[in-house]
C-alpha positions in Angstrom: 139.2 154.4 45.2 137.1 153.7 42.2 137.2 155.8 39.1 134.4 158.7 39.1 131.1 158.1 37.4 129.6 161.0 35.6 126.4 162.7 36.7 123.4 160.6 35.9 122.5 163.6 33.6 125.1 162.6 31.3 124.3 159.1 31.0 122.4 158.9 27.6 123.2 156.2 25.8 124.1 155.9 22.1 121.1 154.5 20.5 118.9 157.4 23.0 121.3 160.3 21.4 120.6 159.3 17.9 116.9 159.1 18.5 117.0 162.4 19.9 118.8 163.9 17.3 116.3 162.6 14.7 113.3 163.8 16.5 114.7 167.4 16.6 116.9 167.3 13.4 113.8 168.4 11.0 112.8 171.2 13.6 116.2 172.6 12.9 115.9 172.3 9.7 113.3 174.0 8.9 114.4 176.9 10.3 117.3 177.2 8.4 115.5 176.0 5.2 112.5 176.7 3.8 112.2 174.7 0.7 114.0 171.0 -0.3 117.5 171.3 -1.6 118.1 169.4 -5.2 120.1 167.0 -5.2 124.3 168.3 -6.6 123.4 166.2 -10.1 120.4 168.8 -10.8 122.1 171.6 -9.7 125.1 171.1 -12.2 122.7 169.9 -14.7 120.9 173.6 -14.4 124.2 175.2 -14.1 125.0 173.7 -17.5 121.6 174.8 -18.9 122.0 178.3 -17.9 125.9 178.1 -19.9 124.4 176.6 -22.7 121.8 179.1 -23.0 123.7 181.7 -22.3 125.9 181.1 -25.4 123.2 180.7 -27.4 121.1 183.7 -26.4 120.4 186.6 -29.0 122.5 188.7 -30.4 121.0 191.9 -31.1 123.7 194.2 -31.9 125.1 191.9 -35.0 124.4 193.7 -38.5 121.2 191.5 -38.7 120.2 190.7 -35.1 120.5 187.4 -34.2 117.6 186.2 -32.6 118.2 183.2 -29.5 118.8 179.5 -31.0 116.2 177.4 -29.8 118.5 174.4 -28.5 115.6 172.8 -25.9 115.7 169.5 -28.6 119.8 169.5 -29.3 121.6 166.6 -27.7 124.0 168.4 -26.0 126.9 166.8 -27.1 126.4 169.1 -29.9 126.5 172.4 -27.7 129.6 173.8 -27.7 131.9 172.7 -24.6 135.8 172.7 -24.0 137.3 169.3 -24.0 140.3 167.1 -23.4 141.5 166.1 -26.9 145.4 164.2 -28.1 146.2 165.8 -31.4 149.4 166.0 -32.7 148.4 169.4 -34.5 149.5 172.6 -33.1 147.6 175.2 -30.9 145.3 177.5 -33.4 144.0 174.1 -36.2 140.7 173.5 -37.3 139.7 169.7 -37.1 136.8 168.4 -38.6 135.7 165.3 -38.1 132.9 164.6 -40.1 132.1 161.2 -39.5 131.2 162.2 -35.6 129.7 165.7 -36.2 132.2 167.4 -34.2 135.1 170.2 -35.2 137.2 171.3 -33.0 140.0 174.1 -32.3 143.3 173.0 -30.6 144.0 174.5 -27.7 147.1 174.0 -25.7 147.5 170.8 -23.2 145.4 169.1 -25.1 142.3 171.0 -24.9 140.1 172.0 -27.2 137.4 173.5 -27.9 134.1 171.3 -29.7 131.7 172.8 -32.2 128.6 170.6 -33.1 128.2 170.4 -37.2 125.9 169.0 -39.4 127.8 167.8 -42.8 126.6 168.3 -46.3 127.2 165.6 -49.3 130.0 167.8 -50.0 131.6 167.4 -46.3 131.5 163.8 -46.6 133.1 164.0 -50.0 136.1 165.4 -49.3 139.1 165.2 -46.7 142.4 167.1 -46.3 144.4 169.4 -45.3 144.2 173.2 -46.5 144.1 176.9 -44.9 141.7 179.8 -44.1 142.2 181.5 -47.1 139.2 183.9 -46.2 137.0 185.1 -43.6 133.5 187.0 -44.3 130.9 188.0 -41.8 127.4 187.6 -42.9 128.5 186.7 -46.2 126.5 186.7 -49.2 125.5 183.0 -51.4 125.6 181.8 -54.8 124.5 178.8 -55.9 126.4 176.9 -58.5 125.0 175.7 -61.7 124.9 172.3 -61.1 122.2 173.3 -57.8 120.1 175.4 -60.2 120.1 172.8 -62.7 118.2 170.4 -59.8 116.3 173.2 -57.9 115.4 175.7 -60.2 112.4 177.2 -59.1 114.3 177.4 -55.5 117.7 178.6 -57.0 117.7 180.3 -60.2 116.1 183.6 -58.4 119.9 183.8 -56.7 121.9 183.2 -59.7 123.6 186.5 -59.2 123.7 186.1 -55.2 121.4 185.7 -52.5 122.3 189.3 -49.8 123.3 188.4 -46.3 120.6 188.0 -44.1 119.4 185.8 -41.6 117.8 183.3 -44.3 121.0 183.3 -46.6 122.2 179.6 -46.5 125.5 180.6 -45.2 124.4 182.1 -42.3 126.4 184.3 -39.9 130.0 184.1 -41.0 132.2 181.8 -43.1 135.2 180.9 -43.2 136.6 179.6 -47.0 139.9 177.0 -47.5 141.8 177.0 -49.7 145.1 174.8 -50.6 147.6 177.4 -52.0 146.0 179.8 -54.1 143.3 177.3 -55.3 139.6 178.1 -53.5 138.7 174.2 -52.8 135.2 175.6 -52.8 134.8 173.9 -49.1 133.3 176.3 -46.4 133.0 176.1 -42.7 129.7 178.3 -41.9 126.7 179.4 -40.1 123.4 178.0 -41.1 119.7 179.8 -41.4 118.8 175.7 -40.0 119.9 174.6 -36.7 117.6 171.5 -36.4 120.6 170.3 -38.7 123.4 170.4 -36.7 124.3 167.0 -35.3 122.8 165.7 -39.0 124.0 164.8 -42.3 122.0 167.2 -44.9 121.3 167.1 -48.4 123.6 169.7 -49.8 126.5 172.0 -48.1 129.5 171.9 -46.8 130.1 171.9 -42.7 127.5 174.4 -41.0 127.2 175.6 -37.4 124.9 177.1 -35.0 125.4 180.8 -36.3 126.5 181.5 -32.6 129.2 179.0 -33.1 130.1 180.4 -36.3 130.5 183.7 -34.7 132.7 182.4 -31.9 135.0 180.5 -33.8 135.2 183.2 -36.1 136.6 185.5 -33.7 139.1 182.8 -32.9 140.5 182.0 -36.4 142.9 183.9 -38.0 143.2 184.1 -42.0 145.7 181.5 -42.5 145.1 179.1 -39.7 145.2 175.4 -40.4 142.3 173.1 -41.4 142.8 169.2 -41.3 139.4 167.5 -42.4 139.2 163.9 -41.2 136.6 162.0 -43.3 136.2 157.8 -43.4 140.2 157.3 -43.0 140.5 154.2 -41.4 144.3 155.6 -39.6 142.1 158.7 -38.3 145.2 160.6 -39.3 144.9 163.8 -42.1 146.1 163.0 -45.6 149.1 165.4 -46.3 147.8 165.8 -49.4 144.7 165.5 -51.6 143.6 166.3 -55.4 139.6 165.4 -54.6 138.0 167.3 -57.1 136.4 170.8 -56.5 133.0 169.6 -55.6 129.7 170.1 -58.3 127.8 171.4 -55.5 128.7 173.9 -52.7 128.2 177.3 -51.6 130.4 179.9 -52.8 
């Protein structure tokens, strides 16, 4: 006996399914749906954007509130993001690479975290290694004699100190290095200009978004380790260095 044949009923060809299901797929749709889904790219892109600004949003309960940092113009490789990074330098070290704008903190299996900076003529001037030797939130700034001597009308009103505030150059917090008990006069901080992170500036040591500051600030502990990387063609710290106390700096 031949085989069964299904009911004509079931008899719909291939090609007549598919066209069937197209012709109702958008009537399903719609109500399930009532506006276009974006595509995954722009979805992560604004779930990036939302992170981003949400580590840059105000801070109103610092000692000067700290309004939101306008980062709409930043390339965000500049933002602050956790990445994978080889180091041979423990867990808890600084590294601040001034030729790429970047610093960043070691983390373990080889993370770390990466701070956006803009360098000063005395960041490019000097490389190293040398330690926290100090920590200040919303520190106060002196300039040296050597920046009065070239700015004076902007300068000399602060020859005894500029207060902390959110104009001082120094911005949020600071952190100072120092090789043994010498103060190198070099200064990871904050900055009352954020267009200049990502930049190379005209005076200063390393700055960061004062939000950045903050954050790394709460990470570092007095004492932690500090390798600056600056024009070595090895890429690998100096152990030692006796560069001069630079003429011009923040103190």
């Amino acid at each position: 006996m031949p085989p069964r044949q299904p009911a004509a009923t079931a008899l719909i060809s291939r090609r007549r399914f598919v066209t069937l299901a197209s012709a109702f797929a958008p009537v399903a749709l719609t109500g399930c749906i009532s506006t276009a889904q974006q595509p995954y790219e722009a979805q992560a892109a604004l779930h990036q954007n939302a992170a981003f600004l949400s580590m840059y949003e105000e801070k109103p309960d610092e000692t000067f509130p700290l309004p939101a940092t306008d980062i709409s113009e930043v390339d965000s490789r500049f933002l602050r993001h956790e990445v994978a990074y080889r180091t041979s330098e423990a867990p808890g070290t600084i590294v601040v690479d001034t030729s790429n704008r970047y610093l960043y903190l070691v983390r373990e299996n080889g993370r770390a975290i990466r701070y956006g900076i803009g360098v000063g003529k005395q960041g490019m001037s000097w490389r190293g290694r040398a330690t926290v030797g100090r920590k200040a939130a919303w520190p106060r700034w002196t300039p040296t004699p050597a920046m009065i001597a070239r700015e004076p009308e902007r300068n000399r009103p602060w020859a005894a100190g500029m207060p902390a505030g959110l104009e001082n150059p120094l911005g949020a917090r600071a952190l100072y290095l120092y090789q043994g008990s010498r103060d190198t006069l070099y200064r990871i901080h904050g900055t009352s200009e954020p267009w200049s992170i990502g930049k190379a500036v005209s005076s200063g040591c390393i700055r960061l978004f004062n939000q950045d500051i903050i954050d790394l600030h709460s990470r570092v502990p007095t004492g932690a380790t500090v390798v600056v990387l600056n024009r070595n063609p090895s890429n690998e710290p100096l152990l030692e260095t006796d560069a001069p106390a630079p003429d011009d700096d923040t103190i």
